[in-house]
C-alpha positions in Angstrom: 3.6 30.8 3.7 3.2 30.6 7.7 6.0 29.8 9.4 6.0 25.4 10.2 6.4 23.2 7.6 4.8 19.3 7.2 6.7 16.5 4.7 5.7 12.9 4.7 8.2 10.5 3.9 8.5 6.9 3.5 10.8 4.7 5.0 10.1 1.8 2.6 10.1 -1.8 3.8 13.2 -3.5 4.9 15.0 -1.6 7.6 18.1 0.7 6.5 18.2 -0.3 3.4 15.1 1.9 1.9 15.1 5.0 3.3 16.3 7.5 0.5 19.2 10.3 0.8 16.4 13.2 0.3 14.3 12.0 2.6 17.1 11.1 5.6 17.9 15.0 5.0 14.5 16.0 6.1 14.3 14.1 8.7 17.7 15.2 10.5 17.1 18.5 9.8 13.3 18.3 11.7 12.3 20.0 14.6 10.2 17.0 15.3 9.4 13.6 14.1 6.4 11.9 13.7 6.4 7.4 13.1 4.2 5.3 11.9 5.9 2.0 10.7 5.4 -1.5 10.8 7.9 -2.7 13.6 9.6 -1.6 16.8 13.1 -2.1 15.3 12.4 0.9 12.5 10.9 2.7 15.7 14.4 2.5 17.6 16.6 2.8 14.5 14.2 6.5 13.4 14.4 7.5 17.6 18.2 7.6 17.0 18.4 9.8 14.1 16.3 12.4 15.8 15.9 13.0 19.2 12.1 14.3 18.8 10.5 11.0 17.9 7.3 10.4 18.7 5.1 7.0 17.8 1.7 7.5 16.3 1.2 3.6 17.0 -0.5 4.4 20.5 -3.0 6.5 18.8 -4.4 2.6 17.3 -6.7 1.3 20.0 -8.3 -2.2 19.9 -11.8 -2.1 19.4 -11.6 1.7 18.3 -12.3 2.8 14.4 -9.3 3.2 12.9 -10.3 6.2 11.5 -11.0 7.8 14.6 -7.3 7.1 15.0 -6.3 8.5 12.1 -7.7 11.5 12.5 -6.1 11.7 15.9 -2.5 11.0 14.4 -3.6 14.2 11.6 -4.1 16.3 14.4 -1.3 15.7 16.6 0.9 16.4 13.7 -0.8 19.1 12.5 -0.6 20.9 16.1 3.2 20.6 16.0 3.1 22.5 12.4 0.7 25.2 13.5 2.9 25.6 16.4 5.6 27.2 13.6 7.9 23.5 14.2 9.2 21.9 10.9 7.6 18.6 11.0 8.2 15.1 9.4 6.1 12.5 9.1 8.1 9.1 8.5 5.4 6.5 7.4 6.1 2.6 6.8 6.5 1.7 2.5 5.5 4.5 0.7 3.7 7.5 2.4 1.0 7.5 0.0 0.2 3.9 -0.9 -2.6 2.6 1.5 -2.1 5.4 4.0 -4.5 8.4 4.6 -3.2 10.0 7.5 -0.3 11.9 5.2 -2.7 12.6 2.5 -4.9 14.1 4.9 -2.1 15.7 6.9 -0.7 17.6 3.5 -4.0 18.7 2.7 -4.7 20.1 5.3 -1.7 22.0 6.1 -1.9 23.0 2.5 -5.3 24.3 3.5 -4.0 26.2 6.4 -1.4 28.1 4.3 1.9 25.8 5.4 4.2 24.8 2.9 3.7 20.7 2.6 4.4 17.8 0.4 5.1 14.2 0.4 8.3 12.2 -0.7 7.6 8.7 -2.5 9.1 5.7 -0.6 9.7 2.1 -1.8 6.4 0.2 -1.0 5.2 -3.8 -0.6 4.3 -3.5 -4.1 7.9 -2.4 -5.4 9.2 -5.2 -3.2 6.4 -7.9 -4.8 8.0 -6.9 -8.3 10.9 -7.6 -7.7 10.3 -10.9 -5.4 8.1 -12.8 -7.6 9.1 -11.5 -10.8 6.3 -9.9 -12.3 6.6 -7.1 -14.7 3.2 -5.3 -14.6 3.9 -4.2 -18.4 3.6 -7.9 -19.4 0.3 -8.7 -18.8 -1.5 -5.8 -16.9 -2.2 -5.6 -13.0 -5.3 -5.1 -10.9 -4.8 -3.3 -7.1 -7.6 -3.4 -4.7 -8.0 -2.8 -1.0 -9.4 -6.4 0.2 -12.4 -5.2 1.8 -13.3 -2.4 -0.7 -12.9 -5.2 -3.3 -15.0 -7.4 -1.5 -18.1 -4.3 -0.7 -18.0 -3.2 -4.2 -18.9 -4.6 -8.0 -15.8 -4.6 -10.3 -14.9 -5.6 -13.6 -12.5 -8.9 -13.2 -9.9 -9.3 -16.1 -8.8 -12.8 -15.5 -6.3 -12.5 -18.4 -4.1 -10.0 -15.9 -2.6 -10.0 -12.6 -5.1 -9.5 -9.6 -3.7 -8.3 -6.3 -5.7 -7.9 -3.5 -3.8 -5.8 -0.5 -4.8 -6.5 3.4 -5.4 -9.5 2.9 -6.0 -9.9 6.9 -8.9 -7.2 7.4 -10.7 -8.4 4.8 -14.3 -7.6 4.9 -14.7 -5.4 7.9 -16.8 -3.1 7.7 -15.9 -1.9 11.6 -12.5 -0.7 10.7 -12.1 -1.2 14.5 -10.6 -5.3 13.7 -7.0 -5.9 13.5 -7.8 -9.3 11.7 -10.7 -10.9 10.6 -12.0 -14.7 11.1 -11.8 -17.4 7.9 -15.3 -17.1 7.4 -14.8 -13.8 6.0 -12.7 -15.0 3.6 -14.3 -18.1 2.4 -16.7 -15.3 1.3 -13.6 -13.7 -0.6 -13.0 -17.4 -1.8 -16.9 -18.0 -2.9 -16.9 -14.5 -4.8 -13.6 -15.4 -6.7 -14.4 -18.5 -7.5 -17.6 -17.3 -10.1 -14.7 -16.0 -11.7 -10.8 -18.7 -11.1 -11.2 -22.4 -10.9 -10.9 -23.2 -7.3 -7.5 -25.2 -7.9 -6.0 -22.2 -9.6 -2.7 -21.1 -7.9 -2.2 -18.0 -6.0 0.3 -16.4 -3.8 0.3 -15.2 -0.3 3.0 -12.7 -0.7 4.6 -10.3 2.4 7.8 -8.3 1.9 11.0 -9.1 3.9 11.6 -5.9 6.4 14.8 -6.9 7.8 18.0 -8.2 5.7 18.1 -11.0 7.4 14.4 -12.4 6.0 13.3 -13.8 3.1 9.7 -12.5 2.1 6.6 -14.9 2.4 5.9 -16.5 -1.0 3.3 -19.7 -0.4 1.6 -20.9 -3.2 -1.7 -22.9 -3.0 -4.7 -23.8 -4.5 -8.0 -20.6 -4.4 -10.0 -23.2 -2.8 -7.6 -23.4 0.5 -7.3 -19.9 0.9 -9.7 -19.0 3.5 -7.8 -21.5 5.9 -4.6 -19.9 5.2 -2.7 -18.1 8.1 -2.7 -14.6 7.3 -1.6 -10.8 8.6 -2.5 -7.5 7.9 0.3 -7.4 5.7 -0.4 -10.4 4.0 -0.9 -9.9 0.4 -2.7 -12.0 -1.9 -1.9 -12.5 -6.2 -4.0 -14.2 -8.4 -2.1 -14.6 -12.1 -4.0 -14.5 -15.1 -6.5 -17.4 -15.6 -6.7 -17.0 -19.4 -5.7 -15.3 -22.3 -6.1 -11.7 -23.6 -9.0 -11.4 -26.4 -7.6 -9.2 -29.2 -9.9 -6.3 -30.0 -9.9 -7.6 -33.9 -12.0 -3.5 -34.0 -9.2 -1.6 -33.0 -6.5 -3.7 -34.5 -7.7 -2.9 -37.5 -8.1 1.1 -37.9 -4.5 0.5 -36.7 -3.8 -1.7 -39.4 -5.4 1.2 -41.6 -3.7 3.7 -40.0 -0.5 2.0 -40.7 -1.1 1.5 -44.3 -2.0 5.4 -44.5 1.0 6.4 -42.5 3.5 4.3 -44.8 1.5 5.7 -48.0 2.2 8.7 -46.9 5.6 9.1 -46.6 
């Protein structure tokens, strides 16, 4: 291994109270720090645990792909770790859940023969859990990016939970928007709708970052949704709209199976 080091870490969601014992560790002990989180608070409370800070947000320019961005931010970090520096990465949620710049960061210092790897970190989708009170074991979950859900064909179980992330960018296909317009998704709405009744509830869900918030929980009807104020952040859950179909096929070499197994011992 060449001397420099790269670990991505996640600061989870609400401020202070996420950030894990393991991952604090790495970051005092860094040569320099790398941010990327969802508010200026996390910024400030990060910049005085470390006295190398430094925002990626500036890298974000309006009207610029974001992925011209990211690849910006991968490179800036990346120069620090070539440079023989033991770098962190402290990313917003978890460092891996809708976020390539660490993935891409890790592989490539990987690739250039540094020792890398990322932490987990509590993310929006830990925090829905909890806040809404869904157990994904009960009736099965469906994650999609909002645009990529919206630009490609998928199979729709209507008899699980669909969550649809970025709720705010949906359908652009710039990736230079911060936000897109209702009409993009009264589009989403249209599509859903050959599958929900447009008067079936949903949830507009964002996670509480500081202690003092409560998270966003509005629930309306599908049909309303694409006059809905909405963020980036903004996440939206549809809950089953029918009922499991028992696969009678299955169920019934298990049935065997069972018989069999008993017979047998």
């Amino acid at each position: 291994m060449r001397k420099g080091s790269l670990i991505c870490v996640g600061t989870g969601i609400m401020l202070g109270a996420h950030l894990d014992p393991l991952s604090r560790n790495y970051i005092l002990q860094a040569d320099v720090v790398f941010v990327l989180v969802a508010d200026l608070l996390t910024e400030r409370w990060l910049a005085e645990m470390h006295t190398d800070t430094r925002s990626l947000q500036p890298y974000y320019q309006q009207g610029s792909s974001r992925q011209q961005s990211y690849q910006l931010m991968v490179a800036a970090m990346l120069a620090e770790v070539t440079a023989g520096k033991k770098v962190v990465g402290a990313f917003y949620g978890h460092p891996g859940v809708f976020a390539w710049v660490p993935h891409e960061a890790v592989r490539q210092a990987r690739q250039l023969g540094y020792f890398s790897k990322m932490l987990p970190g509590i993310s929006a989708e830990d925090c829905l859990y909890a806040d809404l009170g869904i157990d994904p074991g009960s009736f099965g979950c469906q994650h999609y990016e909002s645009s990529q859900f919206m630009f490609f064909q998928r199979t729709i179980d209507t008899a699980a939970y669909l969550m649809l992330w970025q709720l705010g960018v949906a359908g652009d296909r710039s990736l230079a928007r911060f936000n897109t317009p209702a009409s993009y998704r009264q589009l989403l709405v249209d599509y859903l709708q050959q599958f929900y009744p447009k008067t079936h509830h949903i949830t507009l869900y964002e996670a509480a970052s500081l202690p003092t918030e409560q998270p966003r929980i509005d629930i309306l009807p599908l049909n309303v949704l694409a006059s809905a104020k909405v963020a980036g952040k903004t996440t939206l859950v549809i809950p089953p709209a029918s009922k499991p179909i028992p696969n009678t096929e299955l169920l019934a070499k298990l049935a065997a199976l069972d018989t069999a197994t008993d017979a047998a011992s």
